[in-house]
VOBATI-322102 format. One record per residue (C-alpha): residue number from 1; residue in three letters; x, y, z. Coordinates in steps of 0.1 Angstrom, whole numbers, plus 5000, padded with zeros to 4 digits. Layout:
! VOBATI-322102
{r NUM ala {X Y Z}} ...
! end
This chain:
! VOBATI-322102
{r 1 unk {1250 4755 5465}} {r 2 unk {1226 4722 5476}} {r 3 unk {1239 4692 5484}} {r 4 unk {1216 4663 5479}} {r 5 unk {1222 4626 5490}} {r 6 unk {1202 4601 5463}} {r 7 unk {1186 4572 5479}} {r 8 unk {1195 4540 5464}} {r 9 unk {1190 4498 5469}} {r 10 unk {1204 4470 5478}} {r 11 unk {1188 4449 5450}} {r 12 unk {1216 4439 5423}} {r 13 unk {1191 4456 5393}} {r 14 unk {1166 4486 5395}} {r 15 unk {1155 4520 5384}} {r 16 unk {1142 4549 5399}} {r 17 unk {1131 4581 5390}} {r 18 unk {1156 4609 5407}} {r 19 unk {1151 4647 5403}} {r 20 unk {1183 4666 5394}} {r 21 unk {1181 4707 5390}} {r 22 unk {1141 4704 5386}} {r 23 unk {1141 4680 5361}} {r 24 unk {1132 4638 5360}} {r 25 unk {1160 4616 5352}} {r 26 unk {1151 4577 5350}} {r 27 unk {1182 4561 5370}} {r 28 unk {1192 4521 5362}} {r 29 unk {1213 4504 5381}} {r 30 unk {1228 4471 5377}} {r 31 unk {1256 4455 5401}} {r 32 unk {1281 4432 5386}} {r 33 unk {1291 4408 5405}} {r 34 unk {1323 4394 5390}} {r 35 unk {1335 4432 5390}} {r 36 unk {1320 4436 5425}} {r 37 unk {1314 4468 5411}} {r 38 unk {1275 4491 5404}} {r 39 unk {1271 4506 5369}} {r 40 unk {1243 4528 5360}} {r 41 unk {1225 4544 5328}} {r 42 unk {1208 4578 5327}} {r 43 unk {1178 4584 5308}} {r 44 unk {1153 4613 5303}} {r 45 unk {1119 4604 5327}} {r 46 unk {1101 4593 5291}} {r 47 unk {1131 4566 5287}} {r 48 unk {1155 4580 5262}} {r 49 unk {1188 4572 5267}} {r 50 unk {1211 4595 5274}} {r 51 unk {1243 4575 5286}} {r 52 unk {1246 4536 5297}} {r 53 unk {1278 4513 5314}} {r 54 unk {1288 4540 5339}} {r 55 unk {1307 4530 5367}} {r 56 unk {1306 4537 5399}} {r 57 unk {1335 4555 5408}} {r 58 unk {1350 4569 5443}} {r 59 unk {1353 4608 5441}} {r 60 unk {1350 4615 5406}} {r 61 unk {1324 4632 5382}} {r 62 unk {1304 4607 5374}} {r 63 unk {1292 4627 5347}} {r 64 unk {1315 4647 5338}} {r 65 unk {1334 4629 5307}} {r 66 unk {1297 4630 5288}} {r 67 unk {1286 4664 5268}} {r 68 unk {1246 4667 5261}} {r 69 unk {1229 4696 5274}} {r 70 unk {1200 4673 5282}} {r 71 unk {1221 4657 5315}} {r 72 unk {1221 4676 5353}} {r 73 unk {1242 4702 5350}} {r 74 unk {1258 4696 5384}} {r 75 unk {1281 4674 5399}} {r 76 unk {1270 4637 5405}} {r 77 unk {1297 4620 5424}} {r 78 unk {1305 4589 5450}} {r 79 unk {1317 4594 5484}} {r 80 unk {1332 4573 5502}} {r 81 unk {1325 4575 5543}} {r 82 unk {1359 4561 5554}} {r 83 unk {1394 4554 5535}} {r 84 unk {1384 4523 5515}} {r 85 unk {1385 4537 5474}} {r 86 unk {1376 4506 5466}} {r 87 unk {1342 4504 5443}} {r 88 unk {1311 4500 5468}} {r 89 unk {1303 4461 5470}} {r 90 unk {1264 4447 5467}} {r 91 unk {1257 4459 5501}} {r 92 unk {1277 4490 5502}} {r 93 unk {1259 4514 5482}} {r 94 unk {1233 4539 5499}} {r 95 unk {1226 4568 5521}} {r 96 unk {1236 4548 5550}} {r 97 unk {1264 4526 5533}} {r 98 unk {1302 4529 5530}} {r 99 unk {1296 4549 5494}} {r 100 unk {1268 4574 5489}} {r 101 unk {1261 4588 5456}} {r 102 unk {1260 4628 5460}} {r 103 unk {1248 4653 5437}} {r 104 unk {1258 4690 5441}} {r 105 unk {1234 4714 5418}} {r 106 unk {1246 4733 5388}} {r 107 unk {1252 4764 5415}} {r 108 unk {1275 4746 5434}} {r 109 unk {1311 4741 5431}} {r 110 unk {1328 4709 5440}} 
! end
């Protein structure tokens, strides 16, 4: 099982290429503000949508209600570094923020 922690930003709208199992997966982020709450798409690296509007949730599988074989086959999730459950805030989302999003390959168990 690998553990990986992926890098994100601050800035309220952006998209980066991440690497899940091998494979390129174009990440977009956008924050809401009057939901004080980040919300991503997924798309294949050549920018064909997979899934859009998903929420950034404490502890669960942020992919897991979504079936297409063409998504990481692991476990993308949000944790949280203290006991606030409460969705990560502009400023709160990162490696070294209050919520880290944290993918665990399609060997690992979570």
């Amino acid at each position: 099982m690998s553990m990986f922690l992926i890098p994100t930003s601050t800035d309220p709208f952006y998209s980066q290429i991440t690497d899940f199992d091998g494979i390129d997966y174009l990440l977009e982020f956008r924050y809401n503000q009057r939901e004080n709450a980040w919300y991503f798409s997924i798309s294949l690296a050549d920018e064909t949508l997979l899934f859009s509007g998903i929420k950034v949730e404490i502890g669960a599988n942020l992919l897991e209600r979504f079936s297409d074989v063409r998504l990481p086959q692991g476990t993308l999730f949000a944790l949280e570094s203290g006991n606030d459950t409460s969705t990560a805030g502009l400023l709160e989302l990162g490696i070294d923020s209050r919520v880290t999003l944290v993918y665990v390959d399609a060997g690992g168990v979570v």
